[in-house]
N, C-alpha and C positions, 0 to 999 in steps of 0.2 A: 579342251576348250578350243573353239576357232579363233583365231585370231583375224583372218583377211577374207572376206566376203566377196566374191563378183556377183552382182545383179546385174540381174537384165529386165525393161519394164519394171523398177521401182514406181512406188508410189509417188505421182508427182501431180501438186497445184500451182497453176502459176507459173511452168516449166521450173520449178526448185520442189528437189526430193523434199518430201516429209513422210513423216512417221517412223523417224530412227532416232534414238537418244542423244543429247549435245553433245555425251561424251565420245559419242563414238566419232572419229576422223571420216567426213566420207567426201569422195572423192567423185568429182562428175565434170563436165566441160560443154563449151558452145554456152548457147543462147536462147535457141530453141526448145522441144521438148526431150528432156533427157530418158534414155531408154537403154542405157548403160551406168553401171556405177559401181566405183571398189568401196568399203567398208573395211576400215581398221579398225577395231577394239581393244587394241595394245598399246598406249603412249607410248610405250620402248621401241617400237618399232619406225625406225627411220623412212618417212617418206616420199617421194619426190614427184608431181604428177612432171610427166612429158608430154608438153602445149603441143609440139609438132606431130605427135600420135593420134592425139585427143580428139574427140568430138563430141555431140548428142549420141551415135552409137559406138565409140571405142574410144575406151579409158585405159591409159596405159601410165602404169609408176613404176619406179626403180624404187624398191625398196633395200637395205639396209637391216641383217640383222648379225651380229658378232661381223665377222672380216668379208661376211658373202655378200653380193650384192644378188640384186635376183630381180627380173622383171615381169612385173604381172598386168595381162590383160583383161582387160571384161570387155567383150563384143557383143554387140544386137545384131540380127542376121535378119533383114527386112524380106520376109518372105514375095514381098512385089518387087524385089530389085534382084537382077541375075547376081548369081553367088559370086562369079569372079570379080565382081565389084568389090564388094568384102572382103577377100580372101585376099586381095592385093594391101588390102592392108597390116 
């Protein structure tokens, strides 16, 4: 079973994902329209979005599982914007 999901281009109305179940944790950031987004389906799993990472295309958490931590990204890669823009992040 998966437990942590990165999306890219999630469904979204209203710049707020829909069409994912309440139960699942999901994770997005900014204001604007969101076009990055993590998904947890695991309550057990500890997790912390990081504001200073984040945006409408890069979601970034520390997660938490037994003693490890581990950091997970999910990026959108705007095919109209040069990549080193991106990748600095």
């Amino acid at each position: 079973m998966t437990h942590i999901i990165c999306i890219q281009e999630p469904y979204v109305i209203g710049n707020k994902i829909v069409g994912l179940s309440q139960y699942y944790k999901v994770f997005s950031s900014g204001e604007g329209r969101k076009r990055a987004a993590i998904v947890i389906n695991n309550r057990q799993i500890d997790t912390l979005l990081i504001n200073q990472l984040s945006d409408e295309d890069a979601v970034v958490l520390e997660t938490k599982v037994d003693n490890a931590k581990i950091i997970i990204a999910s990026l959108y890669f705007d095919i109209n914007r040069p990549l080193d823009t991106d990748m600095k992040k």
